[in-house]
N, C-alpha and C positions, 0 to 999 in steps of 0.2 A: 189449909193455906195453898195459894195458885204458886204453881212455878212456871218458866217455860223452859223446854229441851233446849233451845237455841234460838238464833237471831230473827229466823224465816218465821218462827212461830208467833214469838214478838210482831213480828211485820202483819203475819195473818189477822192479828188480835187486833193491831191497831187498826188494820183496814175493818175490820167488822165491827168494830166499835164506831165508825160512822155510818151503821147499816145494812141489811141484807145483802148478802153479796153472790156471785153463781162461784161455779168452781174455775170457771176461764177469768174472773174477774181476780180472782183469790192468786191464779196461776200466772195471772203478768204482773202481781206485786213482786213477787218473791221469784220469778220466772223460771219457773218449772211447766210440766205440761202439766191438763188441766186434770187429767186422770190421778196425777200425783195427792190431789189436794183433800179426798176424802180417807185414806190411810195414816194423813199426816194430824188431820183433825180427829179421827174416830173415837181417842181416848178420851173424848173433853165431850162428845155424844151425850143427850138426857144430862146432865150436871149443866153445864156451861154453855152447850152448842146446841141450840134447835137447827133440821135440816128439814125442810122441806121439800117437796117434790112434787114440781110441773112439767109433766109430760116424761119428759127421758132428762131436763134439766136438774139438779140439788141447787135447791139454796140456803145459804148457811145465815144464821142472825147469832147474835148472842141474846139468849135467856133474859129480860129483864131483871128476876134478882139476881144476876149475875152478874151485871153490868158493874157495880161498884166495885166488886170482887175483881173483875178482869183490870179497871182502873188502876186499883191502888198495888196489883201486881205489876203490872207495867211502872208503875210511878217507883215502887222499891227498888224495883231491878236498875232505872236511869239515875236514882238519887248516889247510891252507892257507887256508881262508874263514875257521875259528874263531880262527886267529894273527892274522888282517888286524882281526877282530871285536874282537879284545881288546886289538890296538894303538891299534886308532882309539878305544876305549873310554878308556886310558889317559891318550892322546895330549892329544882333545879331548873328552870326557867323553859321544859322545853315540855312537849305532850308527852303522852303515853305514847307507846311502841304498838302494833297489832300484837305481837306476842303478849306482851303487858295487859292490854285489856284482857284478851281470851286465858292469862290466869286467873284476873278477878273476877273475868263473869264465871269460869268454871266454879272459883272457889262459891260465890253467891247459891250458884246453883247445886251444889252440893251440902250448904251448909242448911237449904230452904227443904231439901232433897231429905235429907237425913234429919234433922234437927239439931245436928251436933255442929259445934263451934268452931272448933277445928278439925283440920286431915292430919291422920296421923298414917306415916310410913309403916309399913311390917314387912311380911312375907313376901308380899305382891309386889315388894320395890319399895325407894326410898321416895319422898314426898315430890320429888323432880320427876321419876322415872312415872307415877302415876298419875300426875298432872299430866307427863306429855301425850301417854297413851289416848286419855281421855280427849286432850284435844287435837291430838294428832300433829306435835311438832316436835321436831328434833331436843331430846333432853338437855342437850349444851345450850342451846336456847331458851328453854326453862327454867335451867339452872340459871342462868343469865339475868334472867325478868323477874325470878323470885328474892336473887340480892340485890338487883336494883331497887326492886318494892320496898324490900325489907330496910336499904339504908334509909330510903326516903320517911319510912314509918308508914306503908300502908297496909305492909305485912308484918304479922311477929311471926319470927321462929324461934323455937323452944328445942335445947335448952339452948343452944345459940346456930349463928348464922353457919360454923363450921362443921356445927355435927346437929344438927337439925332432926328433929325427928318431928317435932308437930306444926302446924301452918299456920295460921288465923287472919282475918283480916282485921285491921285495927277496931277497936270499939269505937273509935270517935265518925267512924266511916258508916257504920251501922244503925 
């Protein structure tokens, strides 16, 4: 199964899903320099990324039987945000938060990451403290976005919202 690390990766994916691309091309989608963009790709090399090479230039394509594969992992990844988007749209009349999304894509990406269902809290912190680490935002804010989720129904926590010890994201999201 395809995951991606983050948003820029997403972005690389979808730009080379309409075709070969160099690395200055790759590096004004996501705007980084253009040196950045073969360190960022390397691990998806031989499986997923054909790179070619003219002259001193890399060009990057996706793989033909690959292409399905890069598809339908982009397609998971926007299906689950756009269900949380239109619950919480429902629910309480208003969007997600940036905090909000980046818990539910963490959570996506860990649950595609691991294969397990839910985060569960231990040693390393309670399920706030590890989320925030991971994507780097202040834990009151975490805490914040995860009972929001949770009242809305796009998170469960177990065994409850007060003393929480595991995550999930709702099945009907999934």
């Amino acid at each position: 199964m395809l995951f991606f690390k983050s948003d820029r990766i997403k972005k690389l994916f979808e730009e080379l899903l309409m075709g070969e691309k160099t690395a200055s091309d790759l590096a004004e989608v996501i705007q980084v320099e253009s040196r950045e963009i073969y360190p960022r790709l390397k691990r998806y090399f031989n499986t997923i990324i054909s790179v070619k090479k003219e002259g001193r230039i890399n060009k990057y394509s996706i793989n033909p039987k690959a292409v399905s594969i890069v598809k339908e992992a982009l397609k998971r990844g926007k299906d689950v945000l756009r269900k949380a988007e239109e619950l919480m749209r429902r629910v309480t009349g208003r969007e997600l938060d940036e905090v909000e999304k980046k818990v539910i894509e963490f959570l996506i990406f860990y649950m595609k990451r691991t294969g397990r269902s839910y985060l569960e809290g231990g040693l390393e912190g309670n399920i706030a403290e590890l989320i925030s680490k991971a994507i780097k935002v202040e834990v009151e804010e975490v805490a914040r976005a995860i009972l929001s989720l949770s009242n809305i129904g796009i998170l469960y926590l177990w065994p409850s919202s007060v003393a929480a010890k595991k995550v999930r994201l709702s099945k009907a999201l999934l």
